[in-house]
N, C-alpha and C positions, 0 to 999 in steps of 0.2 A: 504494500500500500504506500509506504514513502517512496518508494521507487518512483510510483506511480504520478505521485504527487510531482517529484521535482523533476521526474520527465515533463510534468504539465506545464508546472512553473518555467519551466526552460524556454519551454516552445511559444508559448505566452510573450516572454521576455522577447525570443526571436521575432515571433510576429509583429512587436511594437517598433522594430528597428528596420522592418521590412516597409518601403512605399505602401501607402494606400490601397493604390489600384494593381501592386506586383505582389504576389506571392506565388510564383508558379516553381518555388521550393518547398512548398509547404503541403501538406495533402489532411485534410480534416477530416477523420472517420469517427460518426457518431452510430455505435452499436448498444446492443442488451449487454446487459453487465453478464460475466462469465459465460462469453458465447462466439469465444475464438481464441486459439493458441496462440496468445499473445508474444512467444517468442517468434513468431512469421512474423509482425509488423518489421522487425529490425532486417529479417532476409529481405523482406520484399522491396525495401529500401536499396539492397544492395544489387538485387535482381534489376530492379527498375534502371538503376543506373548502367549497369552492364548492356540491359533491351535498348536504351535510349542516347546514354552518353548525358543524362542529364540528373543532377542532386536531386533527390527530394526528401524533407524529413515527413513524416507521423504524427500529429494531435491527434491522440487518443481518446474519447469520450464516452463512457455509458450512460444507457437509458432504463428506468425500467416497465416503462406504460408508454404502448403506441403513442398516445394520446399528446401525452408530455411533449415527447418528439416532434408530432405533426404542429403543435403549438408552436412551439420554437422556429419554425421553418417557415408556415404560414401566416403567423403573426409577428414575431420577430425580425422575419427572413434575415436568417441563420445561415451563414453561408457553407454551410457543412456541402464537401464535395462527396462523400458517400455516405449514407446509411441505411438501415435496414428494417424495412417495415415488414407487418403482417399483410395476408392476402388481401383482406378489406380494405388497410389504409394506404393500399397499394392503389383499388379503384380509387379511392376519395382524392387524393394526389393526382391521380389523372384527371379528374372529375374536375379538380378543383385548376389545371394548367398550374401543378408545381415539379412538374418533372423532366428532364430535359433527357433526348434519346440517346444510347450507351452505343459510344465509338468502339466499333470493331474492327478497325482497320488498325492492325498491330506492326505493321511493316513484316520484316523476318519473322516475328513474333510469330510463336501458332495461336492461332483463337480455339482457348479451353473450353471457354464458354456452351462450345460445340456439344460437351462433356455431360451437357442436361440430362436427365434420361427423361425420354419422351415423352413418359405417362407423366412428368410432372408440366414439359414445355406445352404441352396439352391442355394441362389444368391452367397455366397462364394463358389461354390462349381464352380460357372462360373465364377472366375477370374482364368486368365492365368497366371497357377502356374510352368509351364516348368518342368513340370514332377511331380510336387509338388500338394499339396491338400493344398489350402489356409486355409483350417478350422483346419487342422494342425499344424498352423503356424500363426493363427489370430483366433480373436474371437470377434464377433461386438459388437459397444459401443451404436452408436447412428443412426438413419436410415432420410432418408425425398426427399421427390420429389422437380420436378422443374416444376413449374406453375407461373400464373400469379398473383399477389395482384390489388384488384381495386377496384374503390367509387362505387358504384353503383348510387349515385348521379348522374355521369357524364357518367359513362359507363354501359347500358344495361347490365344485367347480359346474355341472351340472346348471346348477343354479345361476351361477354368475355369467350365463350367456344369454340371459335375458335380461333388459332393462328392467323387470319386472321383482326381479330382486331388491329394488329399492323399495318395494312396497312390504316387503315381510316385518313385519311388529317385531318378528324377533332381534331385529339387528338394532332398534332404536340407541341411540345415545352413541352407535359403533360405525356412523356414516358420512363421512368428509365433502364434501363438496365443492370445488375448484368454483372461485368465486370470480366466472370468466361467463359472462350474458352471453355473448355469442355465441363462443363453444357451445356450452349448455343447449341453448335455445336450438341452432342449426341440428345438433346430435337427435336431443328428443324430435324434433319438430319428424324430420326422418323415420325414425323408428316408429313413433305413432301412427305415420301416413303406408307404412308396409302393406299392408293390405292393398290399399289403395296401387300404392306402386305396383308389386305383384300381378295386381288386374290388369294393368296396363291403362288405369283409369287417371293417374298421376307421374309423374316425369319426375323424377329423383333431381334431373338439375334445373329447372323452373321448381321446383318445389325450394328449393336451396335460397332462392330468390322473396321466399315469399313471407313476407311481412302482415298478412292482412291479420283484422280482427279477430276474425275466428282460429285460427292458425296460431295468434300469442295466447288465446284463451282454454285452447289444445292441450299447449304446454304448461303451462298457466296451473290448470288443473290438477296435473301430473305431478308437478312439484308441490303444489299445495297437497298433494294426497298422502304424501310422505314426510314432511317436510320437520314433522315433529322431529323424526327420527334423527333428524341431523345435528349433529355435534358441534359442524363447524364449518366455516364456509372461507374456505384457506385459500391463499395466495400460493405461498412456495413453505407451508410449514406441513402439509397436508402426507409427503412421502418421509417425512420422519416422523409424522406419528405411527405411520405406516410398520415403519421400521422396528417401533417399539412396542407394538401390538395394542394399543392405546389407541388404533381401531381398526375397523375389520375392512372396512371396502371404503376406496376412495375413487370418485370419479375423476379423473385426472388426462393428462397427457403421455404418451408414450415413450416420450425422452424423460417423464419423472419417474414412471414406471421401472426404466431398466434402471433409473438411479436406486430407487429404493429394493426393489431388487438387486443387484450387487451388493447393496450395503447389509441391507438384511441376512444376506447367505453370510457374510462373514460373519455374523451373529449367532448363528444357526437358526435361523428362521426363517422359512418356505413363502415368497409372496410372488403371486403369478398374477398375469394381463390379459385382459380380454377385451374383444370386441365384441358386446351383445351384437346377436345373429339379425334382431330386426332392425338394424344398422346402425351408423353416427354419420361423425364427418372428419373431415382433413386439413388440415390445416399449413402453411406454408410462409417463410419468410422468405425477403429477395433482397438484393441488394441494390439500390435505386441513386442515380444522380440529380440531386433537388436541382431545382429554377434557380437558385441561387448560387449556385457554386464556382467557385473562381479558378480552379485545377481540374476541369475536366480529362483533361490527358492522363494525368497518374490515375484520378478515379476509376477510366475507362479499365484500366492497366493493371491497378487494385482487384478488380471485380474479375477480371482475367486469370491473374495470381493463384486468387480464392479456388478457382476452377478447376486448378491442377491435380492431379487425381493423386499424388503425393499429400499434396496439401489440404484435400476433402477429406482425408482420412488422417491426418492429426489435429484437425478438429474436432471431427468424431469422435475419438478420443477423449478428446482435453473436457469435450464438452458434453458426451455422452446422448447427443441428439445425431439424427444422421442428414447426412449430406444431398444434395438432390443431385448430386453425378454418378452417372451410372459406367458403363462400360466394365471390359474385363478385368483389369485392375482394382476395380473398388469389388468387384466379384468374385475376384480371386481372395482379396486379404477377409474378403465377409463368411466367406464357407469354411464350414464346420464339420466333417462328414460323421464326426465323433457323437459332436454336443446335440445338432439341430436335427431333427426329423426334416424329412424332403416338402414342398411346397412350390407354389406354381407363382415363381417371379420374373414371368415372360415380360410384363406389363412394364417392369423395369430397366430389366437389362437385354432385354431382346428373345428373340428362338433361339434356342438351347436352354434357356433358363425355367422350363415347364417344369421340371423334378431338384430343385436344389437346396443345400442343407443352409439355411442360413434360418436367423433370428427372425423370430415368426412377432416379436415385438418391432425389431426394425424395418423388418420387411413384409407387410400382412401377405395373405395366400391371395393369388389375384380375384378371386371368388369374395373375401371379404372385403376387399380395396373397393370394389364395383358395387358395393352396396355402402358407397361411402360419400359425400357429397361434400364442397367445398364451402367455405364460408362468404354472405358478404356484406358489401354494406347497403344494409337493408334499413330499416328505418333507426334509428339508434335510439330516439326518444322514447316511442313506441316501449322499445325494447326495456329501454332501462326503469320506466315506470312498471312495467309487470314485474322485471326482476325485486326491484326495491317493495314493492307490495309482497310477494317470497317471500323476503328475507325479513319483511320487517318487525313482526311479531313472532318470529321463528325461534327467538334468545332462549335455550335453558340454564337448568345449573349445569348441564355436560359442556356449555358454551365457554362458562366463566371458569370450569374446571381447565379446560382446555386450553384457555389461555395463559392461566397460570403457569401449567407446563411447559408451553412455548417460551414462557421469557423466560421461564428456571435452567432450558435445555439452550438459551444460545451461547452461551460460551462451549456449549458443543457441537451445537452449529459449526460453529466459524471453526474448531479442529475438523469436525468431517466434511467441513467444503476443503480444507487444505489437502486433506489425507486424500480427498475424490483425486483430486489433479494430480496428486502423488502417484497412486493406481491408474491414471489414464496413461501414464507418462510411464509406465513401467509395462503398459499394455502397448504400446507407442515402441517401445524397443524392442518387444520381445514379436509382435511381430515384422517388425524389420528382419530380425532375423532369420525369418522364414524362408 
């Protein structure tokens, strides 16, 4: 963290000493906090100079709410030349003309960006760009669905493949909830509408789309029908309660999933991932160059970098979410022929990939992925007045219990985010050496 700081202060310093209108030594990346191998910014620095013949240093910046971010850009106009938004405030950014389109002409360079795997340049290809092509204008960093984490101790696996699971009385006081409206909202809205879909009387991606009344009250309902039963309505504290069996299913992300599973094994305690069978959704960050930005060229160059399928995979890593580049190199270091049961990840990485052993958290079977819909931006106000009605009478004593633990457990936090990056970085060598 001092590191952090007086690289900041540095760069600070250097900016104030640089012209007004010149900085095309400088490259401003504002990212989610622990959500990239931060020993790349210093290669990429040296890489850039070798590709170009030109200096550039790094200001480094995190975020940790889209929201925050888009503020800063929007209202401020924040001259940040790369950052990284979610799928929705990817459309909102187009919606809104704050993005400007990503230079692929690398000279010698190769264009990694190429690197995409298809089912995700696809899925950009379905965000509402308002005349615009998202892929023009973005390029995906990191990918992962929205399912359930849970002990199998306490909860059937059987069981945990139906969203229906959150309605058993038996689990009350033992059920976390990712305090994320959209997530939530898009997942249920889907799974509710199965039948429908099935019939072929509803379209899973106009469904993904849809905001209307009846449709929040769908949901609306759902959460209300259980809602007692919730403990806690967690941000990022939700896979170590996880971890400490302090409770039993948590609706979550699948990058927190394999976090709290890894951490739990070394515990000795068994937590598995599911995708209930009547579907969710997907979710996607990219890496976008705002309206503002004064170094387009390192940005471009940046977002290239990232691409490299060396560099997709110690990410991955460091940061335990997976990367949206596919080909046989990230395919090769992903399979498992040991650990993983076979699974059909054609959709990813191409024909041959119908039977392979890889992480059925990283990689869903393509049968699950396709019942899976993307998020967007739908109406937000809407949204956030049903959410906040949810939540709003929902406090128990498992609420206040709850919290107690989370401030008593962060100075265990902060060793098990260190020890995380310690284990990625030891996962990081040792498959190098394969």
């Amino acid at each position: 963290m001092i590191k952090k700081i007086i690289s900041l202060a540095a760069a600070v310093l250097l900016l104030a000493g640089c012209g007004s209108d010149e900085r095309s030594n400088i490259l401003k990346v504002y990212n989610w906090a622990d959500y990239i191998d931060e020993e790349l910014l210093g290669e990429f620095e040296d890489w850039y100079e070798e590709q170009t013949g030109e200096k550039v240093e790094i200001i480094y910046q995190t975020f940790d709410i889209n929201e925050t971010m888009l503020s800063k850009i929007e209202l401020g106009h924040e001259d940040y030349d790369v950052v990284c938004p979610s799928d929705y405030i990817i459309e909102r950014m187009l919606k809104n003309d704050l993005l400007l389109p990503i230079d692929r002409d690398f000279g010698t360079t190769p264009d990694y960006t190429v690197g995409v795997a298809p089912y995700i340049a696809d899925k950009f290809n379905q965000i509402e760009g308002h005349g615009k092509n998202a892929n023009d204008y973005s390029v995906a960093y990191m990918w992962g669905t929205v399912g359930l984490i849970y002990n199998p101790k306490y909860v059937p696996e059987e069981e945990a493949k139906s969203w229906n699971v959150l309605l058993n009385p038996e689990y009350k006081g033992k059920i976390l909830m990712k305090d994320a409206f959209r997530d939530v909202y898009t997942s249920l809205l889907i799974a509710l509408n199965k039948d429908e879909i099935d019939a072929g009387r509803k379209d899973i991606g106009s469904l993904s789309f849809d905001s209307s009344d009846g449709s929040i009250a769908l949901v609306e309902n759902f959460l209300n029908s259980f809602k007692e039963s919730v403990s806690g309505w967690e941000a990022d504290f939700g896979k170590e309660q996880m971890t400490k069996e302090l409770a039993w299913m948590n609706l979550s992300w699948s990058g927190d999933a394999q976090w709290a599973i890894d951490e739990a094994a070394e515990m000795g305690i068994d937590l598995r991932y599911d995708i209930p069978a009547e579907g969710s959704s997907v979710w996607f960050d990219g890496w976008v160059i705002p309206k503002y930005a004064r170094n387009v060229k390192a940005a471009s160059y940046f977002i290239n970098f990232m691409c490299m399928p060396e560099n997709a995979l110690r990410n991955m890593d460091m940061t335990g979410y997976v990367s949206a580049i596919g080909g046989e190199q990230i395919l090769e270091s992903m399979t498992d022929d040991e650990e993983y049961e076979a699974l059909d990840a054609s959709y990813f990485f191409g024909e041959g990939a119908d039977s392979v052993h890889v992480n059925h958290i990283m990689y869903p079977d393509k049968a699950t992925v396709e019942r899976c819909a993307m998020m967007h931006d739908t109406d937000t106000e809407a949204l956030l007045k049903m959410w906040s009605r949810v939540k709003g009478d929902s406090a128990s004593a498992w609420t206040y219990i709850l919290i107690c633990v989370v401030f008593a457990g962060l100075i265990g936090a902060v060793i098990l985010k260190y020890t995380r990056k310690s284990h990625r970085r030891k996962r990081y060598s040792k498959r190098r050496k394969k």
